[in-house]
C-alpha positions in Angstrom: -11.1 2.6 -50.8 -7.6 4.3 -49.5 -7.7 6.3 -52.0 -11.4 7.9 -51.6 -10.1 8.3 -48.0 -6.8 9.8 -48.9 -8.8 12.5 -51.1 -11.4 13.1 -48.4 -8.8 14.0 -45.5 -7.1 16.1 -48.2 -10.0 18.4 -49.3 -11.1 18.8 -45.9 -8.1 20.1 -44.6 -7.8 22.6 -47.5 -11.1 24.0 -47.1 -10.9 24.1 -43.2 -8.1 26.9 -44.0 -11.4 29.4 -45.0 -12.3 31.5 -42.3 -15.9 33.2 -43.0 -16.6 36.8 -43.0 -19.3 36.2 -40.2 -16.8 34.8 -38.2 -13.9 37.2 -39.3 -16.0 40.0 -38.3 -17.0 38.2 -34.4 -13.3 38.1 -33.7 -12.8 41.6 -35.1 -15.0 42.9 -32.3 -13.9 40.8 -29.7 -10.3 41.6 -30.1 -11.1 45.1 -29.9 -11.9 44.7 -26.1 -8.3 42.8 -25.5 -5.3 44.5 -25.2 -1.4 42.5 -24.6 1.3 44.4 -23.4 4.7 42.8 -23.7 7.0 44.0 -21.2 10.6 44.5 -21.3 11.3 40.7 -21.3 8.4 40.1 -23.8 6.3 38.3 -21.2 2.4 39.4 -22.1 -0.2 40.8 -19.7 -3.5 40.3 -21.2 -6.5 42.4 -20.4 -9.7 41.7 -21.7 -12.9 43.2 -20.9 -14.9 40.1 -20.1 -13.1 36.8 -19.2 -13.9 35.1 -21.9 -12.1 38.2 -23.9 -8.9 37.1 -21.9 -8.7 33.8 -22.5 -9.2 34.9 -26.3 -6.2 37.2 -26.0 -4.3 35.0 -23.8 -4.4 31.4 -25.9 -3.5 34.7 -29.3 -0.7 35.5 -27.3 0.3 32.3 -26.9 0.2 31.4 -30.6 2.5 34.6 -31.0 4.8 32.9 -29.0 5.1 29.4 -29.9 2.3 28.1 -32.1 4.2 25.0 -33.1 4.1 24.0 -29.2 0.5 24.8 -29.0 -0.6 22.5 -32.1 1.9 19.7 -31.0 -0.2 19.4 -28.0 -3.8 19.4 -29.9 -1.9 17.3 -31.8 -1.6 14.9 -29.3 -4.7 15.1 -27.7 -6.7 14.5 -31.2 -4.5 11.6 -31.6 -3.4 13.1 -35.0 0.2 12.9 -34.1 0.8 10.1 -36.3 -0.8 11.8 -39.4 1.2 15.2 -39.0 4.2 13.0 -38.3 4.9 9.8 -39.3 3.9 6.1 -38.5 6.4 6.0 -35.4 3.4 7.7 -33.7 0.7 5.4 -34.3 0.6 3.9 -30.9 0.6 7.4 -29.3 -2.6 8.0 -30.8 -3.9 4.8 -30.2 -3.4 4.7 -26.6 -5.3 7.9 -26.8 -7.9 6.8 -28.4 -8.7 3.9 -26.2 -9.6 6.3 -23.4 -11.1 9.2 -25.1 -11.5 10.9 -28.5 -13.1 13.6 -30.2 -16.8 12.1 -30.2 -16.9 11.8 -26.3 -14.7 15.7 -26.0 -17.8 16.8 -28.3 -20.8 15.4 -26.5 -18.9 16.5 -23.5 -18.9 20.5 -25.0 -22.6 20.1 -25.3 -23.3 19.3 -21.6 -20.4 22.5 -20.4 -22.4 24.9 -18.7 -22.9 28.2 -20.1 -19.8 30.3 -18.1 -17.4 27.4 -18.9 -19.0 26.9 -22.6 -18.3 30.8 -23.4 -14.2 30.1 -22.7 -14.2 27.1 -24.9 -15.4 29.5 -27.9 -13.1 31.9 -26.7 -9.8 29.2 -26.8 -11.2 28.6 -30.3 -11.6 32.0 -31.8 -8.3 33.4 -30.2 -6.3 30.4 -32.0 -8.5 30.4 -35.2 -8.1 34.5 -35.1 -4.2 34.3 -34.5 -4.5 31.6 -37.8 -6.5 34.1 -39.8 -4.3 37.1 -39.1 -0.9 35.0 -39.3 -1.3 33.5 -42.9 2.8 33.3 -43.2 2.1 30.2 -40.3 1.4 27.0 -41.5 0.4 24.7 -39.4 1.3 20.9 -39.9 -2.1 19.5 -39.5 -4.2 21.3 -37.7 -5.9 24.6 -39.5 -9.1 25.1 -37.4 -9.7 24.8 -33.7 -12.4 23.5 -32.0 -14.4 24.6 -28.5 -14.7 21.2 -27.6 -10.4 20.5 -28.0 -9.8 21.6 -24.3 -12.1 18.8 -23.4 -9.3 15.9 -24.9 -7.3 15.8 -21.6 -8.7 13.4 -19.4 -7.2 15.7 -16.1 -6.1 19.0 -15.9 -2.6 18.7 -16.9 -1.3 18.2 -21.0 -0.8 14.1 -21.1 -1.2 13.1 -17.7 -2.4 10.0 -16.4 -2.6 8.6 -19.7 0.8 8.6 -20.6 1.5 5.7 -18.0 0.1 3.7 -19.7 3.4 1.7 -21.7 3.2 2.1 -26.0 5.7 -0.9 -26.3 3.2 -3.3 -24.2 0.5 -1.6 -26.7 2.7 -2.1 -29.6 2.9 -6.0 -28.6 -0.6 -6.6 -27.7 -2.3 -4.6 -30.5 0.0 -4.5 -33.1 1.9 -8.2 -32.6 5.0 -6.8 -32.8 8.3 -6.3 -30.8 8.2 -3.1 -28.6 10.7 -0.9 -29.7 9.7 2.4 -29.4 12.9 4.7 -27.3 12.3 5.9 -24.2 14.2 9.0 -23.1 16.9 7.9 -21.3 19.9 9.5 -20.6 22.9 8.3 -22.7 25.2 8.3 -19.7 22.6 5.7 -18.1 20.6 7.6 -16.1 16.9 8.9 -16.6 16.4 12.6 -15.6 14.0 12.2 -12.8 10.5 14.2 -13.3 8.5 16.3 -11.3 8.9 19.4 -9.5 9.8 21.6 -6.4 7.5 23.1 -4.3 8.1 25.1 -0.9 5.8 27.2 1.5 6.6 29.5 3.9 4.7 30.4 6.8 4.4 34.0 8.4 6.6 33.5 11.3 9.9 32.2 9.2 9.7 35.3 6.7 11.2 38.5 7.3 8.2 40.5 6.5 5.3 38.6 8.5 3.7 37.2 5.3 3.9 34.1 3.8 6.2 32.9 0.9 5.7 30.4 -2.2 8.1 28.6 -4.1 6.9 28.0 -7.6 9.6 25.5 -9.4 8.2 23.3 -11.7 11.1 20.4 -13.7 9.4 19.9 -16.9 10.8 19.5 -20.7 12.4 23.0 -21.6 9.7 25.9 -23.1 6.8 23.8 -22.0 5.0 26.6 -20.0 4.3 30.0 -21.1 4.7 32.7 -18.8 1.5 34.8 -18.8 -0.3 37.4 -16.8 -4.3 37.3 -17.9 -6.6 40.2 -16.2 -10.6 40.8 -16.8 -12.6 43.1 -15.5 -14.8 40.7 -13.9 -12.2 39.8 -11.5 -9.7 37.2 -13.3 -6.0 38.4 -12.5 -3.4 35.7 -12.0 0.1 35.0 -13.3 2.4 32.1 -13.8 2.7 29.6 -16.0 0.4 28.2 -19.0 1.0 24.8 -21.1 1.1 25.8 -24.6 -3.2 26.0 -26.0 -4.8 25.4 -22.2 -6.4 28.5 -21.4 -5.5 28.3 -17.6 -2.2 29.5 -15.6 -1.5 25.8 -14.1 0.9 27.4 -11.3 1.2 30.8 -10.7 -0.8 32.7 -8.3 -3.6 35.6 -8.3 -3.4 38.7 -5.6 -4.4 36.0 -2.8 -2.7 32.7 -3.1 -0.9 31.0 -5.2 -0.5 27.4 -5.5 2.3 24.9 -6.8 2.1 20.9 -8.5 4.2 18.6 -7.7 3.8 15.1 -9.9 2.7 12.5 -6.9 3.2 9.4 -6.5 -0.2 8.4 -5.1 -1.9 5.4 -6.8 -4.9 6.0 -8.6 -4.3 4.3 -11.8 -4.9 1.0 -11.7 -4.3 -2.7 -13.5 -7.1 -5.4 -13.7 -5.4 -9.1 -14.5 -8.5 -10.7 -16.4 -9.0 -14.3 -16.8 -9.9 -14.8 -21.0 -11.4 -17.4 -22.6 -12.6 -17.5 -26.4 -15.4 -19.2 -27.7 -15.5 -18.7 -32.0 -14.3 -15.0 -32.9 -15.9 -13.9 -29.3 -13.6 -13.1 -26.1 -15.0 -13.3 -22.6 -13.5 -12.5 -19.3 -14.1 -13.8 -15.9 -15.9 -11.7 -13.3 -17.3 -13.5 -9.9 -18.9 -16.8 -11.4 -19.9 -14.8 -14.8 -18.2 -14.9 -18.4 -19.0 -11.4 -19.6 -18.4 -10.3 -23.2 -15.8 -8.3 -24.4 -16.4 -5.2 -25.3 -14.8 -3.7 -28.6 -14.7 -1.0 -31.1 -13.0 -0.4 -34.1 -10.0 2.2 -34.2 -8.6 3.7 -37.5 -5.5 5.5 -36.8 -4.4 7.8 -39.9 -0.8 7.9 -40.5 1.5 9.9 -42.7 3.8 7.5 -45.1 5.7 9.8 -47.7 3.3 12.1 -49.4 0.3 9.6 -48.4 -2.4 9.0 -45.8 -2.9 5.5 -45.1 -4.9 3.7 -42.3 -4.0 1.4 -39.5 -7.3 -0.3 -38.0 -7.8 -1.8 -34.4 -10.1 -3.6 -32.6 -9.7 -2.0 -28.9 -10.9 -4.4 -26.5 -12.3 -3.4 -23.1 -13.5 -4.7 -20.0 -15.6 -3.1 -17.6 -12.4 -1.9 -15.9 -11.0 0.4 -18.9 -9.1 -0.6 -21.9 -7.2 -3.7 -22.5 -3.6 -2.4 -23.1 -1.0 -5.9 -22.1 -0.7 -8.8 -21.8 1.2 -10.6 -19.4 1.9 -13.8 -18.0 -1.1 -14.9 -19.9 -3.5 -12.4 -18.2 -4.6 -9.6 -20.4 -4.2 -6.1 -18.4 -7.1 -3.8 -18.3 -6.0 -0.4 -16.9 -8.8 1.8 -15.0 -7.8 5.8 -14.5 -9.7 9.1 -14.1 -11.4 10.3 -17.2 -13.0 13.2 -15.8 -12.3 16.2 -18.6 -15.2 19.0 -17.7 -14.6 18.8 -14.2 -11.1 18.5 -14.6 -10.9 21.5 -16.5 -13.6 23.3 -14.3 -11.4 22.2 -11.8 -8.3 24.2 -13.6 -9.7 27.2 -14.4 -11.4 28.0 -10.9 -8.7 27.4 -9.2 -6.6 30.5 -10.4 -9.8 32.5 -9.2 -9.9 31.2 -5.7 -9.4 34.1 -3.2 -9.0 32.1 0.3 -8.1 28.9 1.8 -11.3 28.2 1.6 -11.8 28.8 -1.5 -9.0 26.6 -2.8 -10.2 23.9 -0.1 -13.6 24.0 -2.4 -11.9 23.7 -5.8 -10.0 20.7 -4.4 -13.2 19.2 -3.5 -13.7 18.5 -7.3 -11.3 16.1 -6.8 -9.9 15.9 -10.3 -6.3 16.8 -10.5 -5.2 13.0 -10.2 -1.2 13.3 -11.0 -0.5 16.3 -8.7 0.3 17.3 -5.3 -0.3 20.8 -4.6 1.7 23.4 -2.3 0.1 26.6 -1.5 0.0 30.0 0.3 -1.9 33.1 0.9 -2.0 36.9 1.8 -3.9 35.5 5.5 -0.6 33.9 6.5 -2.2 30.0 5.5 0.0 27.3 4.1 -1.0 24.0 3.0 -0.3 20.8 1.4 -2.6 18.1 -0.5 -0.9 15.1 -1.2 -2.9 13.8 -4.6 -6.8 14.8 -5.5 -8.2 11.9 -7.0 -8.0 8.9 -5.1 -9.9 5.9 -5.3 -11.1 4.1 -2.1 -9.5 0.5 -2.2 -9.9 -2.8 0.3 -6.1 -2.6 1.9 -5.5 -6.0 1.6 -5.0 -6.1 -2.5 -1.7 -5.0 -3.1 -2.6 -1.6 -5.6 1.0 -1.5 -6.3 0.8 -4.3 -8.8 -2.1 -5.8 -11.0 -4.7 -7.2 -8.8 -7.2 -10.2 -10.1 -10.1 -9.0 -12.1 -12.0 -11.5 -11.5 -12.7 -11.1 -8.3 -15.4 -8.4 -7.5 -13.4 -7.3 -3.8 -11.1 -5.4 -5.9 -13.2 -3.2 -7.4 -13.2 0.7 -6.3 -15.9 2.0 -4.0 -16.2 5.6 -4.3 -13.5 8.3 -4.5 -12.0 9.5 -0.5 -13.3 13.1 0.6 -10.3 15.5 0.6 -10.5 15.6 4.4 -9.4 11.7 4.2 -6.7 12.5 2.4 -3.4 13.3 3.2 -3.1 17.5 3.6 -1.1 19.4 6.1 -2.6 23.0 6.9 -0.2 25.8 8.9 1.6 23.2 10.6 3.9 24.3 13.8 7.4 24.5 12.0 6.5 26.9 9.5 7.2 25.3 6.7 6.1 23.2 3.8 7.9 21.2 1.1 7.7 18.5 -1.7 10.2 17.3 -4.1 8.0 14.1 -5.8 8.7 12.2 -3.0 6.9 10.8 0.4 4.4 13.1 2.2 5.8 12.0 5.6 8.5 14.3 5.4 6.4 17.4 4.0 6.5 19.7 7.0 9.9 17.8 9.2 8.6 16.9 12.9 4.9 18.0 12.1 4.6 15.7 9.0 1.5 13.1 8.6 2.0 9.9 9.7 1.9 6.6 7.3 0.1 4.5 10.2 -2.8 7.3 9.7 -3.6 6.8 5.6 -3.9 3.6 3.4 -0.9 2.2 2.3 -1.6 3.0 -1.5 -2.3 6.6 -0.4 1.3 7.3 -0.7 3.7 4.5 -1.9 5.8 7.9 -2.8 9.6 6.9 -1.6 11.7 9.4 -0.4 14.4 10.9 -2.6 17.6 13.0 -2.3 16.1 15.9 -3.0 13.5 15.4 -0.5 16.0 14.8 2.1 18.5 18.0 0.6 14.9 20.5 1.1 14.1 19.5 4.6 17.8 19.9 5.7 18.0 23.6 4.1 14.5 25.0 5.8 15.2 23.3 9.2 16.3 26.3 11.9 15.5 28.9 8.9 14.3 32.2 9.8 13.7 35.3 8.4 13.5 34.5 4.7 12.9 36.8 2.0 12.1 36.6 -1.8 15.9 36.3 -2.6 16.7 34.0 0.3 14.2 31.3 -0.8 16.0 31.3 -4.2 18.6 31.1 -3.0 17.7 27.9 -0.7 16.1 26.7 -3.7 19.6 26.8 -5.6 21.5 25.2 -2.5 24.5 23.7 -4.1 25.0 20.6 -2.0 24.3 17.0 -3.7 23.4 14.5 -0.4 23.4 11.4 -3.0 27.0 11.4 -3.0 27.2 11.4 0.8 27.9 7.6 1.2 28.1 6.6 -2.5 31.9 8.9 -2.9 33.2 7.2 0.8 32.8 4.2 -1.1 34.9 5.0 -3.3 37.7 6.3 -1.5 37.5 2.9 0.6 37.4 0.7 -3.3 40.7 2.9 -4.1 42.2 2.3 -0.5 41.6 -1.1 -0.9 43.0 -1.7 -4.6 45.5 1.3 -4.8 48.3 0.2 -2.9 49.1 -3.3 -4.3 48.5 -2.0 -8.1 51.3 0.5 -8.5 50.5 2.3 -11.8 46.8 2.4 -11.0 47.8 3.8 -8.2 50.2 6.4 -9.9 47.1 7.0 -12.5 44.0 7.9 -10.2 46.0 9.5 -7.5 45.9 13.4 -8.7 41.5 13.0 -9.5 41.4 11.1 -6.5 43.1 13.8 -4.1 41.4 16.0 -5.7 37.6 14.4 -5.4 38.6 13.4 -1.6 38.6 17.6 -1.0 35.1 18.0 -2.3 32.8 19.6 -0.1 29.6 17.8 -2.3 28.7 21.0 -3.7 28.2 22.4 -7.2 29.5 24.8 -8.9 30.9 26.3 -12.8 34.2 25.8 -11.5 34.8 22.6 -10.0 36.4 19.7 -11.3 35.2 17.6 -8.8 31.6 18.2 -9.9 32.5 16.5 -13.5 34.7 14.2 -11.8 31.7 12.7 -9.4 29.3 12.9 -12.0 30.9 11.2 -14.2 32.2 8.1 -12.3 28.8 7.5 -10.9 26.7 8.3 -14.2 29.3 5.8 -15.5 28.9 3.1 -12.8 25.2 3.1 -12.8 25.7 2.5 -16.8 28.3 -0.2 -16.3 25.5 -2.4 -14.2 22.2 -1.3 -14.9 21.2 -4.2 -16.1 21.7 -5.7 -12.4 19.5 -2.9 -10.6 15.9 -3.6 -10.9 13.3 -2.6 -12.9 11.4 0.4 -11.2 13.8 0.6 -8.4 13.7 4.6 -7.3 16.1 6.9 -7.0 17.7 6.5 -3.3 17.4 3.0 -3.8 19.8 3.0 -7.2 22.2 5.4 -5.1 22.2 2.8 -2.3 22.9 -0.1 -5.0 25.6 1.6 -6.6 27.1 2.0 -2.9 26.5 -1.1 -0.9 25.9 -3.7 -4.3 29.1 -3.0 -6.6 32.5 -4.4 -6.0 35.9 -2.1 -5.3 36.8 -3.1 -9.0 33.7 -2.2 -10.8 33.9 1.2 -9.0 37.3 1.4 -10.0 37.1 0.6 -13.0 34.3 3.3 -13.6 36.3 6.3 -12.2 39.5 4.9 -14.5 37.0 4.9 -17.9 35.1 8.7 -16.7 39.1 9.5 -16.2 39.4 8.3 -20.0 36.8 9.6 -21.5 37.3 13.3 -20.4 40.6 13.1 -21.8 39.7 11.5 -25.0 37.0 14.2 -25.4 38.2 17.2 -23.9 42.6 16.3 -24.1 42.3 16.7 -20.5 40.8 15.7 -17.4 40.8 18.6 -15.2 37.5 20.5 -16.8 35.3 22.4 -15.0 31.7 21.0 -14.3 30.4 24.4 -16.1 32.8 23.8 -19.3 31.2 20.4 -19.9 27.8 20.8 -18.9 25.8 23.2 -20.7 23.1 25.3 -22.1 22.2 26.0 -25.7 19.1 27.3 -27.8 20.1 27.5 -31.2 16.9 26.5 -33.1 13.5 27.0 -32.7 12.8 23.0 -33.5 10.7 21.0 -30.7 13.5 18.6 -30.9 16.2 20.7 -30.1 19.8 20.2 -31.8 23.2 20.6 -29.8 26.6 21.4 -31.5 29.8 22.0 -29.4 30.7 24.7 -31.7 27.9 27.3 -31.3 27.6 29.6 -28.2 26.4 28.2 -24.7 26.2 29.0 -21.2 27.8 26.8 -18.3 25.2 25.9 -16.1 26.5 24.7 -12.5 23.6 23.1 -11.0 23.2 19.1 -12.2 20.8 16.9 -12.4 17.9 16.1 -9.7 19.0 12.4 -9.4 22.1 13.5 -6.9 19.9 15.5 -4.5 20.2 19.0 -6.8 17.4 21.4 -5.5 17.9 23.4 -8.9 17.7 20.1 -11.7 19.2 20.2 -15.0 18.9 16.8 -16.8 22.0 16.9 -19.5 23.3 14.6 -22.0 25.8 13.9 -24.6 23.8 14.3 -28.2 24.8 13.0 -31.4 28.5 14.7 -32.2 29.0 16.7 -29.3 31.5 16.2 -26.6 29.8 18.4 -24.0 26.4 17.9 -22.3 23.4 19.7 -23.0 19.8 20.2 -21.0 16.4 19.6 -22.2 14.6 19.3 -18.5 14.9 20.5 -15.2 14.2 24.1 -13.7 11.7 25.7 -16.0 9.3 29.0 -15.4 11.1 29.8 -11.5 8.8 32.0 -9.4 9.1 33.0 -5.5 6.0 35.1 -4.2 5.4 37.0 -1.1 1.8 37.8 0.3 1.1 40.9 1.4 -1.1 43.9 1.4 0.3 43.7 -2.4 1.8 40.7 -4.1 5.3 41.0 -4.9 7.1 38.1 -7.1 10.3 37.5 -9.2 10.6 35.3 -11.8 12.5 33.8 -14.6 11.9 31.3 -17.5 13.9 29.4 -19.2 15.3 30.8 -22.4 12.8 33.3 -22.7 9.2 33.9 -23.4 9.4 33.7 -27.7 10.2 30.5 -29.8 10.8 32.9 -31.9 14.6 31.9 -32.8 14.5 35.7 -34.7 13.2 37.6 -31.3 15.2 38.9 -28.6 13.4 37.0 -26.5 14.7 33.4 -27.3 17.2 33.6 -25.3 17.4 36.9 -23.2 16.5 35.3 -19.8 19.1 32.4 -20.5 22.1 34.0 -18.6 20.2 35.0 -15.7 18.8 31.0 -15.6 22.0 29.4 -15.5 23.1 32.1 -12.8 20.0 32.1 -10.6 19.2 36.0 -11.5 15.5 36.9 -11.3 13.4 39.3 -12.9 11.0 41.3 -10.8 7.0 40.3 -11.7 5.1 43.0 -13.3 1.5 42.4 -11.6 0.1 45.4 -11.3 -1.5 47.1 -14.1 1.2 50.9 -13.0 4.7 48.5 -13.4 3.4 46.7 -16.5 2.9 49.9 -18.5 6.3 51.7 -16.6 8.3 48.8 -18.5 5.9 48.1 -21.4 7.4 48.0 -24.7 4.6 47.5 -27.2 0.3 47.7 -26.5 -1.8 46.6 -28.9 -5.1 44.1 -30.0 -4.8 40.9 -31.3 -4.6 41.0 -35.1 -2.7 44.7 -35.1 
């Protein structure tokens, strides 16, 4: 029977590669009603005729650009990841599969309504077309798109809520065996934080009288496309895309413009149920009632040398959502949004909103369940949603942690109306901000307050970033474009406020009755006690810092909690670690710079780096090709501008995968004005000058001015043509 099945999946990939006339000559016409124009730093401006005709040219485009990003995610959200890949994916796909799959994406596609129905077909064609005019591209897996593919994400953003969701518990429950699949974690001990930047500025701070939007977005390297997508029935918005969604995800249109931050907010959550078996059937306890389990069988398709073979499943579900754990003898069924059509409604009407009160009716969809949002607009309104999607609760369960189900109370009722939910609109100080962390510092003085919402509205701690932005736009006035980036690249790093004091005081302490460690430390140490906490290329005290605390938080990480956030870890490493242990960290950094580098006097720039040398998803480092100092550091310390850098396999240096991706600042005016820059560059292309010809000005916080209107985009165009010329 493998066999037969091995055969089948092989037969119908190769004839999924044949594109037919009738449909050759469909995308024919359509394309002739799309034009791109790449500007001068290869970023396209798509123009279709109709909207639909956009999204056609702009999901082409963004094949052009990176198809290997684009099927990676399709990838993913078929849960085919482990076929194109290897068996190390299986429970990827799996705990994909136990919340939706292609069956419900396709019944979905049925019930679209016609407008939304007509961009599906569009994502498909443009991708298929791009496929049929590209035949030098070979896919891994995937050789045909689908209309109903955009309908795999279960919110609005590429993995989402889903992705909480822990493989190594699945690995243990489902497959019986030890959960070892790697996190990414840094190898200096410290996990890169996640999330994002957002900043809004209201009329009366700005030098002009309009108001001003930060758009600063940490994700993995090259995971956005920078895009401008125009119709002639009224689409025209820029920013940035995930690779195959057909919707800028933040950017902004002539109006307003809008920014994610990941939040915090519960609205995923864990069921405890009570089992009990009875023959090969499993029932769980609910009120005074045994019910049934439900289940359905799996087949996950792996790749094994040249093969396909099968693993098989038997998901298990309560009425909750899928079982995915067990622990402490309770088997954990985890309930989340599943909401795709009006989550990607929800996505795509956004970037057409015109008004406040426009976006206020978007958000009244309610489906964009891992975000904050910051926005703006050309009246002079700011505003801040903390979450989308939330749940009502009874306050007296504790949502932070698995609550019994068994017991009917704990069951949701309903989703809250926006207008319960925490949002500040044009408040008093001028100014907006979030940083992934609480709400109750969003807007200073004028913030909501904690007494006002439920608890599990915003468990969201504070972090050093948080704390670094409302420092910089307290007493700001009369910003412009280039002072907000600015402000957005302050150098200073408040997690070291109390932690390096600590340090000195260890030293103080220790110093003085240790003669040669005295002798040792005493030239880093005079020179680390004339820090003024801020980064830079230059400074030695920038590698110095670093390393001692990325080196102290490795030395006793296995004391700090699990799930303990960030301030918290800076306040253990402080108050919780002896003079000796932070001694003793500062003498091995001081070692380890020498040993790598022959000396320990290098300059935070020299040692922490970036480099794009291959066009690979997994990127590979190597201290002898070209890089680029970056000065800014990771999040973690309080660093407005993040770059999250480690040591890789035979290098000495550090390099960055996340942090500061697509960077925008917009004004709103009488006309939109924005600068920009990405990350690399706008081509995965390793061949193209655009790989890497926006990676100097990234590392050095140089902008390039956005070309929105239709007059600046052909002034600096440098090609114009239809997809398949």
């Amino acid at each position: 029977m493998k066999k037969i099945i091995v055969f089948l999946l092989i037969t119908t990939s190769a004839s999924a590669q044949h594109f037919s006339s009738e449909e050759i000559s469909v995308w024919k016409t359509q394309a002739q009603n799309i034009t791109i124009i790449r500007d001068n730093y290869g970023v396209p401006h798509i123009y279709g005729k109709t909207t639909a005709e956009a999204v056609f040219g702009m999901v082409y485009a963004q094949c052009e650009d990176d198809f290997p990003r684009v099927e990676k995610n399709y990838l993913t959200a078929t849960a085919r990841m482990a076929e194109a890949n290897g068996e190390e994916f299986i429970y990827h796909d799996l705990r994909q599969r136990l919340f939706i799959d292609t069956t419900q994406a396709i019944a979905l596609y049925a019930q679209t309504p016609d407008w939304l129905k007509k961009l599906c077909n569009s994502f498909a064609d443009g991708i298929n077309y791009y496929l049929y005019t590209h035949p030098q591209t070979k896919p891994k897996l995937l050789t045909r798109f689908k209309p109903w593919m955009p309908l795999l994400f279960s919110e609005g953003s590429i993995g989402g809520d889903i992705e909480s969701v822990s493989l190594n518990e699945l690995k243990e429950f489902y497959g019986k065996q030890r959960g070892d699949i790697k996190e990414e974690i840094n190898d200096d001990g410290e996990s890169e934080p996640r999330g994002s930047n957002g900043i809004s500025i209201a009329p009366q701070l700005s030098a002009s009288g309009h108001a001003l939007l930060l758009i600063n977005p940490h994700t993995s390297f090259y995971f956005r496309s920078e895009q401008h997508v125009v119709s002639e029935e009224g689409l025209n918005v820029y920013g940035a895309a995930t690779w195959g969604q057909f919707f800028i995800y933040q950017g902004f249109n002539e109006h307003c413009g809008w920014m994610h931050t990941s939040s915090a907010a519960d609205v995923i959550d864990e069921y405890a149920e009570t089992i009990s078996r009875k023959g090969n059937s499993y029932y769980y306890k609910y009120g005074n009632e045994k019910r049934p389990l439900q289940w359905k069988k799996i087949s996950i398709a792996y790749k094994k040398g040249n093969k396909i073979e099968r693993k098989e499943f038997q998901a298990l579900r309560t009425h909750h959502g899928p079982v995915v754990a067990q622990r402490n003898g309770k088997w954990i069924a985890v309930k989340l949004m599943v909401e795709p059509m009006k989550a990607l409604t929800q996505s795509f009407t956004r970037t057409q909103s015109h008004s406040l009160e426009d976006f206020k009716k978007v958000m009244e969809l309610r489906t964009n369940s891992s975000n904050n949002t910051v926005y703006a607009d050309d009246q002079g309104n700011i505003a801040y949603w903390h979450g989308n999607f939330m749940p009502k609760r009874d306050p007296k369960f504790n949502w932070n942690e698995p609550v019994d189900g068994s017991n009917p109370a704990t069951e949701w009722k309903g989703l809250h109306e926006t207008s319960e939910m925490i949002h500040v609109f044009n408040p008093k100080n001028g100014w907006l901000q979030n940083c992934n962390a609480t709400p109750f510092t969003v807007a200073g003085s004028e913030s909501p307050k904690p007494a006002d919402f439920p608890s599990y509205m915003a468990p969201d701690p504070e972090n050093a970033r948080g704390l670094h932005a409302v420092r910089v736009l307290q007493n700001q006035r009369s910003l412009t474009l280039d002072r907000l980036i600015a402000l957005s690249r302050d150098p200073y790093l408040p997690g070291f406020e109390k932690l390096l004091p600590s340090l000195f005081k260890a030293y103080d302490d220790i110093a003085p009755a240790n003669d040669s460690l005295r002798m040792a430390l005493i030239e880093p140490m005079l020179i680390l006690r004339g820090w003024d906490l801020k980064w830079s290329a230059g400074s030695l005290q920038t590698t110095l810092a670093i390393y001692w605390a990325n080196r102290l938080n490795q030395n006793v990480s296995s004391r700090i909690p699990a799930r303990t956030d960030q301030l918290s870890v800076i306040r253990f490493l402080t108050d919780q670690t002896t003079a000796e242990e932070k001694i003793k960290a500062f003498k091995e950094s001081i070692t380890a710079l020498t040993k790598d580098f022959g000396t320990w006097k290098m300059p935070w720039g020299e040692v922490n780096r970036y480099q794009r040398i291959t066009a690979n998803i997994n990127p590979v480092f190597d201290d002898n090709q070209p890089s680029i100092a970056v000065p800014f550091t990771s999040a973690f310390w309080g660093s407005l501008a993040a770059y999250g850098a480690r040591r890789y396999p035979n290098t000495k240096k550090m390099y960055g995968t996340v942090g500061n991706s697509f960077i925008a600042v917009v004004e709103f005016g009488e006309k939109v004005r924005a600068k920009s820059v990405t990350t690399g560059g706008s081509s995965g292309d390793i061949s193209s000058k655009h790989f890497t010809d926006q990676a100097q000005m990234y590392c050095e916080g140089k902008f390039k001015e956005v070309l929105f209107y239709k007059e600046d985009v052909m002034k600096n165009a440098t090609r114009s043509y239809k997809p398949g010329e």
